[in-house]
N, C-alpha and C positions, 0 to 999 in steps of 0.2 A: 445470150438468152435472157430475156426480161421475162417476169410474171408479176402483170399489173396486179390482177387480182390473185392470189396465192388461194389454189380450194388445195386439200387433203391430197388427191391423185397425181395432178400435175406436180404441186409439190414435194410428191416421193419420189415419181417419176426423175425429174428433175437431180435430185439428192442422189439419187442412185445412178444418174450417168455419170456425176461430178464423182462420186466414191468409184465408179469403174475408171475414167481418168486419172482418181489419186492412185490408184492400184496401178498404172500402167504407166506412171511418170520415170522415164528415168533417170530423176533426182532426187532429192532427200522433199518433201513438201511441207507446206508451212499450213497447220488447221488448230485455230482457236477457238473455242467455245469461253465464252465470258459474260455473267451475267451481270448486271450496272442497276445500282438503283439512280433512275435519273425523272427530275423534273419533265413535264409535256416539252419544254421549251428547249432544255437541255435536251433531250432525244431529239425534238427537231435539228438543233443543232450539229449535233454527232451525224444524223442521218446527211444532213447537205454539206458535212465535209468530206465524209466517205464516198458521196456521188462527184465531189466534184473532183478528190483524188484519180480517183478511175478514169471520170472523163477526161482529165486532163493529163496522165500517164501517156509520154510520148513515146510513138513505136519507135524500135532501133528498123533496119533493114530487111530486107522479106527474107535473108538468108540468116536471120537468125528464128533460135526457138521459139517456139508458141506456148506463150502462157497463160492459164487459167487464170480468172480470177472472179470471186463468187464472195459476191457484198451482201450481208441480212442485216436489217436489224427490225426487233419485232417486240413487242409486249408482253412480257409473259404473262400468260393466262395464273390466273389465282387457281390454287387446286382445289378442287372438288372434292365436296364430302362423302364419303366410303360407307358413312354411317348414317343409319339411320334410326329417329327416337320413335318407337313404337310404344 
């Protein structure tokens, strides 16, 4: 599953079949949340080795398991001010 463009819906959508997957794996699953302060350049970079891991992750045989796997990487948004000067 790809999502070119990521809106809010599909990307919960999405989130929530992968957490119903994690919940029904059964073996131990690997999920890391990590936040990186990185260069425009440096994120490019991290992004085309992570694509090209994946791509190029060879299958073993149809009679083995099926494994998930679920690549992000994104910008985190600056947070928003709660306050306001009146």
């Amino acid at each position: 599953m790809v999502v070119a463009e990521p809106r809010a819906a599909g990307t919960a959508a999405m989130l929530a079949a992968v957490a119903q997957e994690l919940d029904r794996s059964p073996v131990e699953t690997h999920l890391t949340l990590r936040h990186l302060r990185l260069s425009p350049a440096k994120a490019r970079e991290l992004g085309e080795a992570l694509a090209q891991l994946v791509d190029e992750a060879e299958e073993d045989a149809e009679d083995q398991p099926v494994h998930g796997v679920l690549v992000a990487l994104y910008q985190h948004a600056l947070p928003t001010s709660t306050t306001s000067s009146a």
